[in-house]
N, C-alpha and C positions, 0 to 999 in steps of 0.2 A: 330498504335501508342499506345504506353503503359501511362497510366495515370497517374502525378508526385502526387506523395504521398506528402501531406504535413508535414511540418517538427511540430513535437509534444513539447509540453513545457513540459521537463523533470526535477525532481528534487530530492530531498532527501526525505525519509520519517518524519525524525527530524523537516523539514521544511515545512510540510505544517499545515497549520489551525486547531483548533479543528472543527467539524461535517462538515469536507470537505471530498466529497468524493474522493479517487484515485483507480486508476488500477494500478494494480505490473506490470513494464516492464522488468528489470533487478536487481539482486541479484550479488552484487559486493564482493564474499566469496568464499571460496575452497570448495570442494566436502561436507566435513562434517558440513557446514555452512548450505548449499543447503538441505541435508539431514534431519537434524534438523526442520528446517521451512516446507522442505514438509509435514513431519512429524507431526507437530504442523496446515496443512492447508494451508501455506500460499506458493500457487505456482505461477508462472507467467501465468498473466490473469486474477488472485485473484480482487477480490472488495474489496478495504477498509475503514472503515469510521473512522476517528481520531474523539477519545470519549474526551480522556483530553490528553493536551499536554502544563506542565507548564513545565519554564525555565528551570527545573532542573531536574533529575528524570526520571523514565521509561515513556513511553507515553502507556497510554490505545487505543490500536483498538479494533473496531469490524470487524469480520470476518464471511463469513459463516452464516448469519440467527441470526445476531446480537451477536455471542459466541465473547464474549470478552477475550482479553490476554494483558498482559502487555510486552513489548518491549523497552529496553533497549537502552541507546540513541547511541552509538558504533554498535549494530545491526541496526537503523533506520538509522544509516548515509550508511549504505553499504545498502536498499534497495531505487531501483530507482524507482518511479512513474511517471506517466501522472495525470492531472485531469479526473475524468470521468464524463460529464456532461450527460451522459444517468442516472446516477447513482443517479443524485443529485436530481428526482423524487420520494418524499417520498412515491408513491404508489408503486415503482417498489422495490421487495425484493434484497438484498445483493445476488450474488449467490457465 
């Protein structure tokens, strides 16, 4: 028997919390979308932790060992997350 995967609570990056952690699942962009952000870090499986995310304006992550980038809210709506609750263990580093 094969084990039923539970189904994950996916969403926007625009739309999650400030200092909530997520994991990148999906990148909703063409080839040179993808490129760019691998480029910049940010690949599927990435850690991310929303630093500031007001109504308007880019939103600050941290990435990578706290290196923060600003992201733009048209790029956060096309990347999809899970929450990562291993993540949200302030001893355990971003990797």
């Amino acid at each position: 028997m094969s084990a039923i995967a539970e189904p994950r609570t996916t969403l926007m990056l625009s739309m999650v919390d400030p200092q909530q952690n997520v994991r990148l699942v999906e990148i909703r962009g063409g080839r040179r979308l993808r490129k760019r952000l691998a480029d910049l870090g940010l690949t599927l499986g990435a850690t991310l932790r929303v630093v500031q995310a007001h109504g308007c304006g880019p939103m600050i992550v941290a990435v990578k060992h706290d290196s923060r980038m600003a992201i733009g809210r048209g790029i956060a709506h096309k990347l999809i997350v899970t929450p990562d609750l291993a993540a949200d263990d302030p001893h355990i580093p971003l990797t």
